[in-house]
N, C-alpha and C positions, 0 to 999 in steps of 0.2 A: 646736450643742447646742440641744434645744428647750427653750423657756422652760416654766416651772410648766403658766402658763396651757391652755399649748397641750397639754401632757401631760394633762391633766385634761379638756382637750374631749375628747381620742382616746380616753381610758379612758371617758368617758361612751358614746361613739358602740359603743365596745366591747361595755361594759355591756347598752346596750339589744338589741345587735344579741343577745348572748348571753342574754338573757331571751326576746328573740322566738325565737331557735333554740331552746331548753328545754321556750317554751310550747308549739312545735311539737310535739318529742319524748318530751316527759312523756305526753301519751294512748297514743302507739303502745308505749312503756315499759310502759305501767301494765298497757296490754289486754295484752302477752305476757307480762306476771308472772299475771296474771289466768286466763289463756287454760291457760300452765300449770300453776297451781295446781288448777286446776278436771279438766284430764285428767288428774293424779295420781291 
């Protein structure tokens, strides 16, 4: 079983990696809510 510790490094590593995938995804999000709001 894994200790605290180490549970808490992996949800860190999680953490960032899901923030850096987000900050990826959030512009290409935004511009096709944009994109079609705009051709309504």
């Amino acid at each position: 079983m894994a200790t605290p510790t180490h549970l808490l490094k992996l949800y860190k590593a999680m953490g960032a990696h899901v923030a850096e995938y987000a900050g990826w995804l959030t512009p290409l999000w935004f511009e096709g809510v944009v994109s079609e709001h705009l051709a309504v």
